[in-house]
C-alpha positions as CSV (number, residue, x, y, z in Angstrom):
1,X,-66.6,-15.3,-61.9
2,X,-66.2,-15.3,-57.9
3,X,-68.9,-13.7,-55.6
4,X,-67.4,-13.6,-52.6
5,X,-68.9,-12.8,-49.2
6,X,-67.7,-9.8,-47.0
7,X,-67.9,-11.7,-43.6
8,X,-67.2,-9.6,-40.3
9,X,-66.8,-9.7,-36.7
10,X,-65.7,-7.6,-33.4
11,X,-66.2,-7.9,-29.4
12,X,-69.0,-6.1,-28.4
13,X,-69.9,-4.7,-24.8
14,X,-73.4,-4.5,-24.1
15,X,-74.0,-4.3,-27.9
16,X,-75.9,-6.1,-30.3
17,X,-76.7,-5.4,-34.3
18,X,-73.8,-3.6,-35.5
19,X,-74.1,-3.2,-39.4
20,X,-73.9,-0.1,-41.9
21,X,-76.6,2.9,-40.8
22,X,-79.0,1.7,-43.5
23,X,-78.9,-1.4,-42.7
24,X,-76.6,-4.3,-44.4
25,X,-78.3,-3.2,-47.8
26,X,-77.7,0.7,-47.4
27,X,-77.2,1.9,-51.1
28,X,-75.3,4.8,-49.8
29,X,-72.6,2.6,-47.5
30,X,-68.8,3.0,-49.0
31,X,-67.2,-0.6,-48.6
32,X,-64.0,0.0,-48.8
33,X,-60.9,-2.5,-49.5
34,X,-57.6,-3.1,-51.8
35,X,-58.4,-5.1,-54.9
36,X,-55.9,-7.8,-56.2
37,X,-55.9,-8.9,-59.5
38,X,-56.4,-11.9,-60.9
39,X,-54.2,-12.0,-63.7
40,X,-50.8,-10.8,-62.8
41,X,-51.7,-10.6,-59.3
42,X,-50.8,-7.2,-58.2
43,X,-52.6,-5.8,-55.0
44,X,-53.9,-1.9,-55.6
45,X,-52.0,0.7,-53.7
46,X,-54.8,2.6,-52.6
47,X,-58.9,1.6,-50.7
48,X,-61.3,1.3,-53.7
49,X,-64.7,2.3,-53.0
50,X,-67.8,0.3,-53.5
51,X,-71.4,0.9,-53.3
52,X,-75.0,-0.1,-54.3
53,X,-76.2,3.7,-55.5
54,X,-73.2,4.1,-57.3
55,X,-73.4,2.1,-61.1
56,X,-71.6,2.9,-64.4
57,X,-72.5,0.4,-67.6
58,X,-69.9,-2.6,-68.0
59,X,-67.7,-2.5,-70.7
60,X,-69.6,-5.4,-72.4
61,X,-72.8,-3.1,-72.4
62,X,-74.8,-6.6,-71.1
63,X,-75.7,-4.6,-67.6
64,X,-74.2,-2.1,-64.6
65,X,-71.7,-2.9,-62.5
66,X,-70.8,-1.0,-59.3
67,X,-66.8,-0.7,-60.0
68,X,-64.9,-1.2,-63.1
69,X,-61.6,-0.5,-63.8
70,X,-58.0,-1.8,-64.9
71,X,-54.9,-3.2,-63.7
72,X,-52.2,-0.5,-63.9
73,X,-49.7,-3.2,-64.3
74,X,-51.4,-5.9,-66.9
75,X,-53.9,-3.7,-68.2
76,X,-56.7,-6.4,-67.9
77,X,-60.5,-5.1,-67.6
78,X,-61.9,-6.3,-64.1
79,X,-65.5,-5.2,-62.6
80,X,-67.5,-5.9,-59.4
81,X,-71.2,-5.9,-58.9
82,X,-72.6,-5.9,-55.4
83,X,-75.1,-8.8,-55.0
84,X,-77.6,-6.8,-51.9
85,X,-80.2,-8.7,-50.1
86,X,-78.3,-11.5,-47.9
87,X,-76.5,-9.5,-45.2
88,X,-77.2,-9.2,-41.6
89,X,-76.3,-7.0,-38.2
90,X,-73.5,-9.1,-36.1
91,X,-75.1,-9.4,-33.2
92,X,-73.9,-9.9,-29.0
93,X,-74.6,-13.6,-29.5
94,X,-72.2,-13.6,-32.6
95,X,-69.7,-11.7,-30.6
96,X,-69.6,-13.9,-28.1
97,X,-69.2,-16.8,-30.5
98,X,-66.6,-15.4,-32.3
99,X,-68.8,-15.7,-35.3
100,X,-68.7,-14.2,-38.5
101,X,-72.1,-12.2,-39.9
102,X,-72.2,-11.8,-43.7
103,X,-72.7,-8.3,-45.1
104,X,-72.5,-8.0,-48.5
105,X,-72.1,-10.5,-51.8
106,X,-69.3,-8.9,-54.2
107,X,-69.7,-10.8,-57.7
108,X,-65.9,-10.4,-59.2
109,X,-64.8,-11.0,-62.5
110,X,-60.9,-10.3,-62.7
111,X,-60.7,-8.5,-59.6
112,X,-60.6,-10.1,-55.8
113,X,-61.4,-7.8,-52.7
114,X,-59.1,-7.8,-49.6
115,X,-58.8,-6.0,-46.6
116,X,-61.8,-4.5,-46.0
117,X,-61.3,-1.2,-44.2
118,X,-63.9,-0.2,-41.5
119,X,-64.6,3.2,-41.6
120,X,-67.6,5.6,-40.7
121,X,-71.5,5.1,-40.8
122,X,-72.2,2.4,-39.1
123,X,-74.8,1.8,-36.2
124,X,-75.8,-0.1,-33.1
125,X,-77.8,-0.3,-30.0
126,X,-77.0,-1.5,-26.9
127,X,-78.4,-4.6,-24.9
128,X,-80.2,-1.8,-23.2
129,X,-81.9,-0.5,-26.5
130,X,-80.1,3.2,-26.7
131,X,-79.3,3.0,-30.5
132,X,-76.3,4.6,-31.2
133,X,-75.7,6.1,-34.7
134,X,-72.9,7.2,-37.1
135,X,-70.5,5.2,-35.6
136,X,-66.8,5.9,-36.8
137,X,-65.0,2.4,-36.9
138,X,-61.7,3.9,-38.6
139,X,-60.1,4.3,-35.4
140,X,-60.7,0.6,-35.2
141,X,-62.6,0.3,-32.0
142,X,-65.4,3.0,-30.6
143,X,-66.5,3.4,-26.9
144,X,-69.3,5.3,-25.3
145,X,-71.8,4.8,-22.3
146,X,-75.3,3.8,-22.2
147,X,-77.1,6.4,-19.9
148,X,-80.4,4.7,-20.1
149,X,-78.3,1.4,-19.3
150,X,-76.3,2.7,-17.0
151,X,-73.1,0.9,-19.2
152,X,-70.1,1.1,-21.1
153,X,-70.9,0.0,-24.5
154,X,-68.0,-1.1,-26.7
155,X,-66.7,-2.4,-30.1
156,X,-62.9,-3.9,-30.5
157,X,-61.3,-6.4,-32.0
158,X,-62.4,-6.0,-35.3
159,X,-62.1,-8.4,-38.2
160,X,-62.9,-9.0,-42.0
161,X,-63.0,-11.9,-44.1
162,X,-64.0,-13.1,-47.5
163,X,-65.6,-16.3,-47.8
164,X,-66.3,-18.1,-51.3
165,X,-70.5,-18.3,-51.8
166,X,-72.9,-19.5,-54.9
């Protein structure tokens, strides 16, 4: 068992608190990212998606998990259960740091995440305080102006990581 925390980052212009529209625990946010496994160590072909409303029972019947499935080359069982409640917006201070925020806790047995994809739904407001909403981050970067700032607002650069956590 390995929970691992999604860490992320990105240069922001004259924006602060990027994280999923519902907030870091949104139940209806799709994290998306390859899965490796950790028997035989082959890497999925395609995104799997992940998220807090969506539960099926584990195969052990003990409790839900939020993916479960198997290795199409070993055949080994693996699941993930998302771990809610520890996340928080990167903010412009962050940014400027080059600092990671944690989003999300993913609790692995037999599966590890990697390369978390950014795509759509996400949210942020500039230094201003114009919110901005349903950003689209699958182009990898998203630019717009603040008219109540009188700004470009921005988001580049963007990066994932997993970090080992207890």
């Amino acid at each position: 068992m390995v929970k691992l925390m999604l860490m992320i980052c990105a240069d922001l212009e004259n924006l602060t608190d990027l994280q999923p529209q519902g907030g870091c625990d949104d139940p209806s946010f799709a994290y998306l990212f390859k899965m490796k496994c950790g028997n035989c160590g082959e890497l999925t072909q395609k995104e799997t998606c992940v998220s807090l409303n969506e539960t099926i029972p584990s195969a052990k019947g003990k409790s839900d998990v939020h993916l479960s499935q198997k290795c199409k080359f070993c055949s080994r069982e693996a699941t993930v259960t998302m771990n809610p409640g520890r996340g928080r917006p990167l903010t412009q201070a962050d940014a400027e740091n080059g600092t990671y925020a944690p989003l999300m806790v993913f609790d692995c047995r037999g599966y590890e995440p990697e390369g978390f994809v950014f795509g759509s739904g996400w949210k942020a407001e500039s230094i201003e305080g114009t919110k901005f909403n349903n950003i689209d981050l699958s182009g990898e970067d998203f630019a717009d102006y603040d008219e109540k700032g009188e700004c470009p607002v921005m988001i580049s650069n963007l990066r994932a990581k997993f970090e080992v956590v207890k």
